[in-house]
Backbone as JSON, one array per atom type, in Angstrom:
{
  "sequence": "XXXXXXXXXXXXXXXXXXXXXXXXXXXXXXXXXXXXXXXXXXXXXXXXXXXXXXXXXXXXXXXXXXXXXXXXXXXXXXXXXXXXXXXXXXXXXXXXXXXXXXXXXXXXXXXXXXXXXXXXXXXXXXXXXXXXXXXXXXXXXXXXXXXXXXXXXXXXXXXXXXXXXXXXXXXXXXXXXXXXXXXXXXXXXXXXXXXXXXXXXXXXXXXXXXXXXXXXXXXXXXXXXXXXXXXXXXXXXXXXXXXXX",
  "N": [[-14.9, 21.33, -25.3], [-13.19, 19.46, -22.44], [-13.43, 20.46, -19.23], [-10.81, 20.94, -16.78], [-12.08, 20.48, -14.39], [-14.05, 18.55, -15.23], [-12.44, 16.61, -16.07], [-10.94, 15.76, -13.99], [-12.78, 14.72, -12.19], [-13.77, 12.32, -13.6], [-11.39, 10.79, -13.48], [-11.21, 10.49, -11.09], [-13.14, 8.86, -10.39], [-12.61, 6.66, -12.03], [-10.39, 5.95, -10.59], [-11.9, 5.25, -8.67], [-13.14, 2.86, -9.23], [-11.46, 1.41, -10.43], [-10.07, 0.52, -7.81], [-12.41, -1.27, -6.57], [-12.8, -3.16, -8.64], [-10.34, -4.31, -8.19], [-10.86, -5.58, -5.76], [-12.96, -7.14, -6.52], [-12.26, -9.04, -8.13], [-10.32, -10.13, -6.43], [-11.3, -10.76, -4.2], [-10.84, -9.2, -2.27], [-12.54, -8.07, 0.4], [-15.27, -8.85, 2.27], [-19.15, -9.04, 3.27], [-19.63, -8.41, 6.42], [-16.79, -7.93, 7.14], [-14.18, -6.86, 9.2], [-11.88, -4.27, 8.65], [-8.64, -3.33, 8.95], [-6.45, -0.51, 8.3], [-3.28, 0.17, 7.45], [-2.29, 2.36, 8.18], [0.31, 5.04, 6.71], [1.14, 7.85, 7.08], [1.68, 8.73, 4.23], [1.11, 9.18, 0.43], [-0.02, 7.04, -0.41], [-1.25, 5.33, 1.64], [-2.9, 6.98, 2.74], [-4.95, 7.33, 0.41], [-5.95, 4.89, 0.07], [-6.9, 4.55, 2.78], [-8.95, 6.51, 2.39], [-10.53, 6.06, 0.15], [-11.51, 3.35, 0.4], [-13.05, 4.09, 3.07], [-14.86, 5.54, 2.27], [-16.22, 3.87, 0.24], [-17.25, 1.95, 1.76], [-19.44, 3.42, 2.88], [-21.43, 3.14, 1.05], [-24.53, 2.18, 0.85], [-24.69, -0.49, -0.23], [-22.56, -1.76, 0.51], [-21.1, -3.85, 3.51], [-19.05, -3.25, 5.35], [-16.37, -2.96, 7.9], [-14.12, 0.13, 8.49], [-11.08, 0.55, 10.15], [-8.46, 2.5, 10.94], [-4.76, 2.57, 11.46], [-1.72, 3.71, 13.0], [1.54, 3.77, 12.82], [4.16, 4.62, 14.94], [7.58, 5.49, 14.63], [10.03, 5.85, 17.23], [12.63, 5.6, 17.47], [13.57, 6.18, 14.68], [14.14, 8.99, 12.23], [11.77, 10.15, 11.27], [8.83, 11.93, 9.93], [5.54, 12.53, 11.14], [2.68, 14.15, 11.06], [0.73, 13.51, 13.53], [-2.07, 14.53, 14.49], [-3.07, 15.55, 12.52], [-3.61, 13.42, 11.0], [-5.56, 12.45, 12.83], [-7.49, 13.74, 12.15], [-8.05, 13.37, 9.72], [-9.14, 11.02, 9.97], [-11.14, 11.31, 11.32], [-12.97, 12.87, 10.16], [-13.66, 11.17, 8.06], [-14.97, 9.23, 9.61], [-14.34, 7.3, 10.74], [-12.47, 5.24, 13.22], [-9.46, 5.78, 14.82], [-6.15, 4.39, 15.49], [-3.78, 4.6, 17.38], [0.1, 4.21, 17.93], [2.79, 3.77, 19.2], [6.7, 2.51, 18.63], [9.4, 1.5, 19.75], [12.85, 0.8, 17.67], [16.09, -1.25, 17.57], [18.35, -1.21, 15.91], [21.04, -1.92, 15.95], [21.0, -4.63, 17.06], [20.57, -6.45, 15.25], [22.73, -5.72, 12.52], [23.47, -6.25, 10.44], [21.18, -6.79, 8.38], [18.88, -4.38, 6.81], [18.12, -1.41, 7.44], [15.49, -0.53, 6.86], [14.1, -2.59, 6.35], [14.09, -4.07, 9.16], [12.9, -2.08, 10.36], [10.18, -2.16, 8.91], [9.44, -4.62, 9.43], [9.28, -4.87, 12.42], [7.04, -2.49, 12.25], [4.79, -3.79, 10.89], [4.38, -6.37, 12.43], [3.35, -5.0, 15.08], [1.18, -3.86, 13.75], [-0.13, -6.59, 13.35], [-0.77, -7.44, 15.93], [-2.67, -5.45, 16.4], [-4.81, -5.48, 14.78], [-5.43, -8.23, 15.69], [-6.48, -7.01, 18.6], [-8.56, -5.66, 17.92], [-10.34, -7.09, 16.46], [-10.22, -7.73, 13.68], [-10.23, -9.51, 10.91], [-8.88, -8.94, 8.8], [-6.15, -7.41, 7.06], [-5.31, -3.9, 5.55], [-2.98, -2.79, 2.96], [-1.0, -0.14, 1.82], [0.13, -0.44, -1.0], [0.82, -0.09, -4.47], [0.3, -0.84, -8.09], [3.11, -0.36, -8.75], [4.87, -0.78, -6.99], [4.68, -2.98, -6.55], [5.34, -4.59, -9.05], [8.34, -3.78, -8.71], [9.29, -4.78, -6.45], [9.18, -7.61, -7.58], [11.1, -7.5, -9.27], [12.97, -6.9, -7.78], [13.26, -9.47, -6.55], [14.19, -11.2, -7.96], [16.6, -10.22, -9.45], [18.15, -9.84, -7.09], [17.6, -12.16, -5.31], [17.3, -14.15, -6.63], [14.95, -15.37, -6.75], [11.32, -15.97, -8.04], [9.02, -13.7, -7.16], [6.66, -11.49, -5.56], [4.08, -8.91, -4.63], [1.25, -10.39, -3.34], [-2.46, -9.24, -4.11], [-3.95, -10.67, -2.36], [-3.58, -12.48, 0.47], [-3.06, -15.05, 1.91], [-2.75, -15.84, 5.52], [-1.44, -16.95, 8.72], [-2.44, -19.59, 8.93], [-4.81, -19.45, 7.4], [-6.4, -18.02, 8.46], [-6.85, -14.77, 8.94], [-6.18, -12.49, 6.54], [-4.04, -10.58, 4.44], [-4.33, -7.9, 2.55], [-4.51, -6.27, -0.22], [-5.36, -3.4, -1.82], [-4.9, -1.37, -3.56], [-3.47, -2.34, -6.23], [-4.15, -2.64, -8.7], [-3.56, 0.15, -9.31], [-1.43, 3.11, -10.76], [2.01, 4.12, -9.35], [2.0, 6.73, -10.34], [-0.93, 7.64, -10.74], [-1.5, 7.35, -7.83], [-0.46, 9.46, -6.87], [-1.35, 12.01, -8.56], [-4.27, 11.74, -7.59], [-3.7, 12.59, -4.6], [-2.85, 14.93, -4.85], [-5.56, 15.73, -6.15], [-6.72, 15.61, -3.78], [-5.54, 16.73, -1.78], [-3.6, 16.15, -0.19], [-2.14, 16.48, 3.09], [1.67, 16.27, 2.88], [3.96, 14.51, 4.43], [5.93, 15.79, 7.96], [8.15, 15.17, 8.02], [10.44, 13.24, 5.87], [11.45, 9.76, 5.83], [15.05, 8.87, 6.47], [16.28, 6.77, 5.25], [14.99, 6.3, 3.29], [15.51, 6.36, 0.12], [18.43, 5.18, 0.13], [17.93, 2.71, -0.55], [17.37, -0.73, -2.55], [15.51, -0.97, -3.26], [14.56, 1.7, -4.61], [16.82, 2.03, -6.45], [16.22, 0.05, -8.06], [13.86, 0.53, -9.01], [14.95, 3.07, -10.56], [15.77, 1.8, -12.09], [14.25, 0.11, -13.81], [12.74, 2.44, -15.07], [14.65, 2.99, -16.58], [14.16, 1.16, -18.57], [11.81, 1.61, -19.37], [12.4, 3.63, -20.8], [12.79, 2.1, -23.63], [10.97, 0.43, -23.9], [7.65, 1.23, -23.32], [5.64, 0.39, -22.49], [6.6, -1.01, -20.07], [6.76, -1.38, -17.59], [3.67, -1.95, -16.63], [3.8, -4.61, -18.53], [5.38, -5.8, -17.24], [4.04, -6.09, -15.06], [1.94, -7.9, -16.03], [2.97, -10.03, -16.43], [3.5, -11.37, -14.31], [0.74, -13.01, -13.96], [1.19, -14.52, -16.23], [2.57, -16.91, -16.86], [4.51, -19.07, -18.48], [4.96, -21.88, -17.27], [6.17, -24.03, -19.18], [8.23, -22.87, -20.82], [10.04, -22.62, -19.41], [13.06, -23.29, -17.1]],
  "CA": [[-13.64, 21.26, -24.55], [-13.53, 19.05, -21.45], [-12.64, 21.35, -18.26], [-9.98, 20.38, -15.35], [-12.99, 19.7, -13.1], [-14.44, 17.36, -15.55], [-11.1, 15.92, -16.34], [-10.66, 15.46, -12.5], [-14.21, 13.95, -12.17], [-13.27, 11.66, -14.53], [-10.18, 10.54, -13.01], [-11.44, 9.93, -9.75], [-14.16, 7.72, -10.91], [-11.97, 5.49, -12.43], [-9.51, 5.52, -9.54], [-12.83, 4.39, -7.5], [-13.23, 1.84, -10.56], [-9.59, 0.36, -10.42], [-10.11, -0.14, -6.4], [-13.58, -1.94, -6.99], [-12.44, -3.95, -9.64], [-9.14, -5.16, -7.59], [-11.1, -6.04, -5.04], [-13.77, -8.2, -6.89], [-11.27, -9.54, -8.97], [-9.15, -11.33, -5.59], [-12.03, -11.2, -3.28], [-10.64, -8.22, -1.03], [-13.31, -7.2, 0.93], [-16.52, -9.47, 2.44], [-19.68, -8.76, 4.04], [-19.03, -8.1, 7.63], [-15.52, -7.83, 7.45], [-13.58, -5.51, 10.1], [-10.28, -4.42, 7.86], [-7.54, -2.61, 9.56], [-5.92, -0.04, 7.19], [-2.09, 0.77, 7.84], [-1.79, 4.32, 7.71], [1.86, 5.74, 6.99], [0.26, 8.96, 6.53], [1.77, 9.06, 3.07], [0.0, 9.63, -0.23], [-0.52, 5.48, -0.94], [-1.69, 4.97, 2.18], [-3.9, 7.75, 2.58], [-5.93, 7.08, -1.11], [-6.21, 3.59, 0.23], [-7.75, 4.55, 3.97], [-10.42, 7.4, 1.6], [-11.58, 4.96, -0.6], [-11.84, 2.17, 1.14], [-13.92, 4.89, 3.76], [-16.08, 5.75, 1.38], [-17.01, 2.91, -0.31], [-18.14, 1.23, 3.04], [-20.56, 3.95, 3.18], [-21.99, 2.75, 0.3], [-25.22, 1.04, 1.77], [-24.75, -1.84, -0.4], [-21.49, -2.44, 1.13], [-21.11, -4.02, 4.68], [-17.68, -3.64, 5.84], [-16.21, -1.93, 8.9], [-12.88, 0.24, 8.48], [-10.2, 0.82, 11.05], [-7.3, 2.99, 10.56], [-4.04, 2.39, 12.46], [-0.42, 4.26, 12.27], [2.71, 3.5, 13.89], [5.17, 5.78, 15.12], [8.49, 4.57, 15.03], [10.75, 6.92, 17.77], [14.12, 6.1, 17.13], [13.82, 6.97, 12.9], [14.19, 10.6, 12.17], [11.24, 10.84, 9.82], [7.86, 13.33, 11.12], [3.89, 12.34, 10.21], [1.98, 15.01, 11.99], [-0.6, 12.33, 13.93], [-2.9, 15.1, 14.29], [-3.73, 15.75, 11.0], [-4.14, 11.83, 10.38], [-6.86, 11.87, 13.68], [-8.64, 14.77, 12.03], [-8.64, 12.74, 8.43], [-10.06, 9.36, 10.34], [-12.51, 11.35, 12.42], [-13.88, 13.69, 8.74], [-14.08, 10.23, 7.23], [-16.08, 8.52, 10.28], [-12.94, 5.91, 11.15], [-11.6, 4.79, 15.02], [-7.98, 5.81, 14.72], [-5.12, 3.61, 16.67], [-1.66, 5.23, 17.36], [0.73, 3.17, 18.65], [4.6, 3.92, 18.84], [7.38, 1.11, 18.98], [11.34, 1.58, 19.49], [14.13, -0.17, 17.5], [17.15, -1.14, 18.09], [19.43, -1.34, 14.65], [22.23, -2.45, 16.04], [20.92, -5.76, 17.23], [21.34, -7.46, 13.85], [23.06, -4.48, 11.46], [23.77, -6.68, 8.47], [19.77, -6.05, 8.23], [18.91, -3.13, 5.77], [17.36, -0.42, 8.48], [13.94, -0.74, 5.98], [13.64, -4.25, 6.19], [14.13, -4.15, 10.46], [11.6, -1.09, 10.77], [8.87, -2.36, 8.04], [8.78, -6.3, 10.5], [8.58, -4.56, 13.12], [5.82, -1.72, 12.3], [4.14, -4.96, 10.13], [4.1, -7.21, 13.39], [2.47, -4.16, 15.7], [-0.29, -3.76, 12.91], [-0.98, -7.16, 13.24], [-1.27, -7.07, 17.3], [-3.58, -4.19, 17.05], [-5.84, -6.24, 14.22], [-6.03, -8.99, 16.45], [-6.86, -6.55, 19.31], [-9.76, -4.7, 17.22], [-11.2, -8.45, 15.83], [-10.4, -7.51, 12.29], [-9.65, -10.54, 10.36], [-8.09, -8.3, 7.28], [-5.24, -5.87, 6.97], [-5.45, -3.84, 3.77], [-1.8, -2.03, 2.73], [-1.25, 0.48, 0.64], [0.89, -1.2, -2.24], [0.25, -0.44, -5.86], [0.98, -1.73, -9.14], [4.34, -0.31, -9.46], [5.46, -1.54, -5.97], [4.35, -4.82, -6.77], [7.0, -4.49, -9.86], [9.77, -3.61, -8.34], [9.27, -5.85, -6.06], [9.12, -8.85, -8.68], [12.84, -7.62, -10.03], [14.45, -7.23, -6.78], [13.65, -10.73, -6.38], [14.72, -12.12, -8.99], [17.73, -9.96, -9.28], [18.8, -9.64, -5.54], [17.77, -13.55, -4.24], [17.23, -15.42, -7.65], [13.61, -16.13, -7.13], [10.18, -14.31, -8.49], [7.92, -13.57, -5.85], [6.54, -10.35, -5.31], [3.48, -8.74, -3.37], [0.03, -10.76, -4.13], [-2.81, -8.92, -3.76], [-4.55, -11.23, -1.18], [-2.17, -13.05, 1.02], [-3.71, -15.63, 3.22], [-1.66, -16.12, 6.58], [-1.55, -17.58, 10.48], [-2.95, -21.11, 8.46], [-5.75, -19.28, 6.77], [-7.34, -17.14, 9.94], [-6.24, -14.05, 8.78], [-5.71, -11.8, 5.2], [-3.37, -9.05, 4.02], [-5.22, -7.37, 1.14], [-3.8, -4.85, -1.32], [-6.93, -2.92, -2.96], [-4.93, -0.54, -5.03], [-2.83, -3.35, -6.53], [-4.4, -1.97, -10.33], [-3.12, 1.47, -9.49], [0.44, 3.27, -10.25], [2.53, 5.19, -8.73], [1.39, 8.52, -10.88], [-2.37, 7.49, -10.38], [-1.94, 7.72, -6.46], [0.18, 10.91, -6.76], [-2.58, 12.7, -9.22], [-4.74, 11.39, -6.56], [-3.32, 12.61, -3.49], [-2.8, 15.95, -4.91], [-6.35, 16.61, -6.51], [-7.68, 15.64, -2.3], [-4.67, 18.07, -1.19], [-3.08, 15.6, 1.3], [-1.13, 16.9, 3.84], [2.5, 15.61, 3.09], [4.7, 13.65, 6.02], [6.59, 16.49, 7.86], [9.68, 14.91, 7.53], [10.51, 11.85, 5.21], [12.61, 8.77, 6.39], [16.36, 8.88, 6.1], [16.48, 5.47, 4.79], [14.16, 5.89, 2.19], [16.07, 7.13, -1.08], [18.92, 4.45, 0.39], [17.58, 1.29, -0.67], [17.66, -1.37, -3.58], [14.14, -0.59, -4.12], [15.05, 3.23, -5.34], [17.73, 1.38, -7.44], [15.12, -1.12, -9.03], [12.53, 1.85, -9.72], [15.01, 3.86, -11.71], [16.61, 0.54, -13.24], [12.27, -0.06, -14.34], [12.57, 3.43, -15.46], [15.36, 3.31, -18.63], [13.62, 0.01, -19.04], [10.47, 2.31, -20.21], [13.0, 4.38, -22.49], [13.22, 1.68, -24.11], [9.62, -0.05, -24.4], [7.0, 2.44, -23.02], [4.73, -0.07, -21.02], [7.99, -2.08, -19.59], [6.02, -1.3, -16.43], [2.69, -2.9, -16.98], [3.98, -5.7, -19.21], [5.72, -6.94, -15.92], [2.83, -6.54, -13.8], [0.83, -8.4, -16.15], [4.01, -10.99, -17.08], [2.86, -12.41, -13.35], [-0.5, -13.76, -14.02], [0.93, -15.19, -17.6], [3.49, -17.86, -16.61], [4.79, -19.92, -19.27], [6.07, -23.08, -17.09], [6.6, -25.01, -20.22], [9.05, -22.65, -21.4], [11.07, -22.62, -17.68], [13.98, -24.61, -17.01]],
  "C": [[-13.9, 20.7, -23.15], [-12.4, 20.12, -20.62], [-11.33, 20.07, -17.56], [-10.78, 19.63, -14.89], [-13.81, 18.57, -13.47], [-13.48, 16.23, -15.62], [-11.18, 14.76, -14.82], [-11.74, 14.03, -11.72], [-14.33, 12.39, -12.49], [-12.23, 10.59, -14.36], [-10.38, 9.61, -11.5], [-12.54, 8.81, -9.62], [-13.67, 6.14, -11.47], [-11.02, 4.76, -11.64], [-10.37, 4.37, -8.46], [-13.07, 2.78, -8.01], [-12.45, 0.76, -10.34], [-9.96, -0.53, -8.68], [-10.91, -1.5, -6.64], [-13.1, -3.01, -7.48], [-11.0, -5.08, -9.04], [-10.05, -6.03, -6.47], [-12.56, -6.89, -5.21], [-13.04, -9.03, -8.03], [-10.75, -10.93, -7.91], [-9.99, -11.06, -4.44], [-11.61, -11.13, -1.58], [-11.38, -8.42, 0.19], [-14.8, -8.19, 1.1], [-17.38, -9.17, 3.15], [-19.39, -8.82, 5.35], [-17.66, -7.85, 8.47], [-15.39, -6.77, 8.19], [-12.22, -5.48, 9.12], [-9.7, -3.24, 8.7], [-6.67, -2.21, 9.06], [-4.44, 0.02, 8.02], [-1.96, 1.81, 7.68], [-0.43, 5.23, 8.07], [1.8, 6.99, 7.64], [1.05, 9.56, 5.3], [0.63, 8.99, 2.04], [-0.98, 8.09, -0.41], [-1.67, 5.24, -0.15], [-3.18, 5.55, 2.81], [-5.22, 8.06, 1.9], [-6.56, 5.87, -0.8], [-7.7, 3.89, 1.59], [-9.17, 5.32, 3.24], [-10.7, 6.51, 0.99], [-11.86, 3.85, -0.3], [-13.2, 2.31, 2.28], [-15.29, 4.79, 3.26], [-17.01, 5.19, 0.59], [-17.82, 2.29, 0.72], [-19.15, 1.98, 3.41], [-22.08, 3.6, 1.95], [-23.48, 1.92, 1.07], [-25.62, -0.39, 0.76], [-23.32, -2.55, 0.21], [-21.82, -2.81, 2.78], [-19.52, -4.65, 5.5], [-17.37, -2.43, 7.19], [-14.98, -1.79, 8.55], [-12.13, 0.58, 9.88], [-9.33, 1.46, 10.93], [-6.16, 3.28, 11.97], [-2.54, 3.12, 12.06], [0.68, 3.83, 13.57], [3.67, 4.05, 13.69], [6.58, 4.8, 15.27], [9.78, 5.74, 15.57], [12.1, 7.28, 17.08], [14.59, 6.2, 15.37], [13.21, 8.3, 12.79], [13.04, 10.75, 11.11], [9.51, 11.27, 10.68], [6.12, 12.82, 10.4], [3.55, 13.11, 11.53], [0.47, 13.73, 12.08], [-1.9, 13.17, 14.2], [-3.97, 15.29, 12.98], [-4.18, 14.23, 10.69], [-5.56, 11.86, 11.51], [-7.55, 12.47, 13.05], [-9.21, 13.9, 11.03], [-9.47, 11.86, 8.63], [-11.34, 10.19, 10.75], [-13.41, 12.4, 11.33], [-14.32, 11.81, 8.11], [-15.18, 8.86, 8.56], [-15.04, 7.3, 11.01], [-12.24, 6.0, 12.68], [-10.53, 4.94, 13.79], [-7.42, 5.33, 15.72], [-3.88, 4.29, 16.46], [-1.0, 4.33, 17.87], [2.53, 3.66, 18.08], [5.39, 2.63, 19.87], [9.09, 2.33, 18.73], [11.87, 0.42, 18.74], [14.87, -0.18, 17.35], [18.41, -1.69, 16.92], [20.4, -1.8, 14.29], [22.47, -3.76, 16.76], [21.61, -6.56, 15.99], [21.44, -6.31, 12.37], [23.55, -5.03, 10.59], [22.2, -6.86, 8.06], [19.38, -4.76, 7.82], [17.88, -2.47, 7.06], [15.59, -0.48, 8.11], [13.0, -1.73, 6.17], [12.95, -4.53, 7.93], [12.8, -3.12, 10.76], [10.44, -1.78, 9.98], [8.36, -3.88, 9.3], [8.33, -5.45, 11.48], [7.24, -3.73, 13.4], [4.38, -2.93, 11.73], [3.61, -5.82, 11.6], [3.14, -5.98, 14.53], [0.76, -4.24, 15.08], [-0.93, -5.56, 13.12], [-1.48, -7.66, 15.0], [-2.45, -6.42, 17.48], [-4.67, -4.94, 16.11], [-6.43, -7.23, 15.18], [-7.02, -8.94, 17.67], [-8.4, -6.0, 18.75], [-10.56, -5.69, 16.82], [-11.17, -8.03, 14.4], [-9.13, -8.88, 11.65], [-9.02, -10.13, 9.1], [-7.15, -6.77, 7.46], [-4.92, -5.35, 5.5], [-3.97, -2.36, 3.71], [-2.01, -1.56, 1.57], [-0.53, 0.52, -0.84], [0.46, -0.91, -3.25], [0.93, -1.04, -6.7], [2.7, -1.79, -9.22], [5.1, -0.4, -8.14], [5.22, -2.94, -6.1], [5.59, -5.12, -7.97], [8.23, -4.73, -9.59], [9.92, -4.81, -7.1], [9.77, -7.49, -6.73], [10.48, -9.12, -8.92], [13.14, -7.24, -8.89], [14.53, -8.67, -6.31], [14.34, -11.33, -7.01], [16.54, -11.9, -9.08], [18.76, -10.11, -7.94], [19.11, -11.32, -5.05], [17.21, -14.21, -5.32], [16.17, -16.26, -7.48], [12.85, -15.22, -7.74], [8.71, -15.06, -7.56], [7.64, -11.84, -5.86], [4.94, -9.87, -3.84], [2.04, -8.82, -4.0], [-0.89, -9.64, -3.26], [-3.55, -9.51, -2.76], [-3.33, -12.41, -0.9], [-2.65, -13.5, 2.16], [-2.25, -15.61, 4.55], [-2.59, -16.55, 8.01], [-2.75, -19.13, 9.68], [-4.71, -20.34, 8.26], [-7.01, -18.06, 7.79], [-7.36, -16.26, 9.8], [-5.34, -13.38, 7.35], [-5.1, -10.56, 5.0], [-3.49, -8.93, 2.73], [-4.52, -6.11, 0.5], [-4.19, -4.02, -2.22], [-6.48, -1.75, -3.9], [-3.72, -1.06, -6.13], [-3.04, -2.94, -8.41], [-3.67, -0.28, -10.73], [-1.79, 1.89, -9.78], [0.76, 4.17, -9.38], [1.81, 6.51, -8.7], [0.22, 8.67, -10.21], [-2.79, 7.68, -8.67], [-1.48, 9.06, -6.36], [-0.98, 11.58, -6.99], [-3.53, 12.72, -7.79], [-4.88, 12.27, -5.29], [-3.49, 14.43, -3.7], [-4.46, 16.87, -5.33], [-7.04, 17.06, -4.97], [-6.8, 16.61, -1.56], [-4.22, 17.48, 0.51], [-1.93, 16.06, 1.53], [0.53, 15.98, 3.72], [3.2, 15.19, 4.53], [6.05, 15.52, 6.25], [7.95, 16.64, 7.59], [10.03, 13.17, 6.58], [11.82, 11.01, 6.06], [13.68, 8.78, 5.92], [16.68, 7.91, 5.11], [15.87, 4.98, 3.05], [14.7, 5.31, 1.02], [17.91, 5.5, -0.9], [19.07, 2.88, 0.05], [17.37, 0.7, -1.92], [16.36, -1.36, -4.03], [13.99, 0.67, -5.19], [16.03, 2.82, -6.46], [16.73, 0.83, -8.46], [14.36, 0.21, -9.5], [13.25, 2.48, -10.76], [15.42, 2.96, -12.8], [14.94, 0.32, -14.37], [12.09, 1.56, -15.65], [13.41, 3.8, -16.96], [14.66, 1.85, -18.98], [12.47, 0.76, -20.17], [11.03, 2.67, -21.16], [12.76, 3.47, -23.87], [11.68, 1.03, -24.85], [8.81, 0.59, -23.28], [5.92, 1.74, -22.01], [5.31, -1.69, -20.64], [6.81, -2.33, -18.06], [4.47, -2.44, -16.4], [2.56, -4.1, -17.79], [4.59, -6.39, -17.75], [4.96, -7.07, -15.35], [1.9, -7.92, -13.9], [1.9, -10.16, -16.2], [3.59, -12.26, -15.51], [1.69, -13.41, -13.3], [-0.29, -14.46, -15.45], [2.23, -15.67, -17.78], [3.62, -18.95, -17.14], [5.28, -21.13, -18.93], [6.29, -24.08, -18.21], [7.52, -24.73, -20.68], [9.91, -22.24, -20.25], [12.07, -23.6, -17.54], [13.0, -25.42, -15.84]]
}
């Protein structure tokens, strides 16, 4: 009979596996790199900053991590920044804080999500530039990369979604996505066997948005065929343009 703790063992090995594997797959992660994690202090982002930690201790690896979070005042939602310095400074990691205001009612036909994510997105890459880290690694997995895919398509009638390496500023500069193999569940499981501290308060906005729509729309999709989910993920890398208008 395999226990829990082997189970668990087991689990987390493969999670380390999946990372690994994403990131020799799209050529994440290079000797001397500085990478500059985003840290929400949710569960994604959190699984991302630990294993990413930990592997760099590896002494065949030679990467430096960074972990950075951004407060954003005027949205009602609570990450105890304490608890994130303690996690960087158990795992060996410079932590950056940094809080930004914004102002909603500049341009309010702009989804509140969209206006907060540029702006916390454009900070992170200030503070990369500041730190000399030529890579920012987000905590995106498979089944944000999904939904992603179909709100394009559906919402603005293209398909685009969120590659895992994503050159930018004319090649100077990469936004990397190292748990891009993982799902949703797989970071949850995750999050819960390491016993991360949840956010004290979640964002208003969250539960609000055409992404929460798309996820459950993904979700009777499964009723229906059981790996609806991972057939889209994979439906990206196996693009029939012959059979395209």
């Amino acid at each position: 009979m395999i226990t829990e703790e082997k189970q668990d063992k087991v689990f987390t090995r493969d999670f380390f596996r999946k990372v690994g594997k994403a990131i020799h797959d799209y050529h994440l992660i290079g000797d001397g790199d500085r990478v500059l994690v985003g840290v929400s202090g949710g569960k994604d982002s959190l699984a991302l900053l630990e294993v990413l930690a930990m592997r760099a201790k590896d002494p065949k690896q030679d990467y430096t991590v960074i972990a950075a979070h951004i407060a954003v005042e005027d949205v009602s939602y609570e990450v105890d920044s304490d608890y994130l310095r303690a996690f960087c400074e158990r795992l060996g990691v410079e932590y950056v804080y940094r809080t930004i205001r914004l102002d909603m009612t500049v341009n309010p036909k702009k989804p509140a999500c969209f206006v907060c994510s540029w702006h916390r997105r454009k900070m992170l890459f200030d503070i990369a530039k500041e730190y000399d880290c030529k890579k920012l690694a987000l905590g995106h997995h498979r089944d944000d990369a999904v939904e992603s895919l179909m709100m394009s398509m559906i919402f603005n009638g293209t398909i685009c979604s969120m590659p895992p390496r994503l050159e930018m500023f004319k090649n100077t500069f990469t936004l990397i996505r190292p748990l891009i193999y993982l799902s949703n569940d797989e970071t949850l499981r995750y999050a819960e066997m390491r016993q991360f501290k949840k956010q004290k308060k979640h964002c208003p906005h969250e539960k609000a948005t055409n992404r929460d729509a798309v996820s459950k729309l993904i979700d009777r999709m499964e009723a229906v065929s059981p790996h609806a989910r991972s057939n889209l993920f994979a439906s990206m890398r196996n693009i029939r343009e012959e059979y395209l208008p």
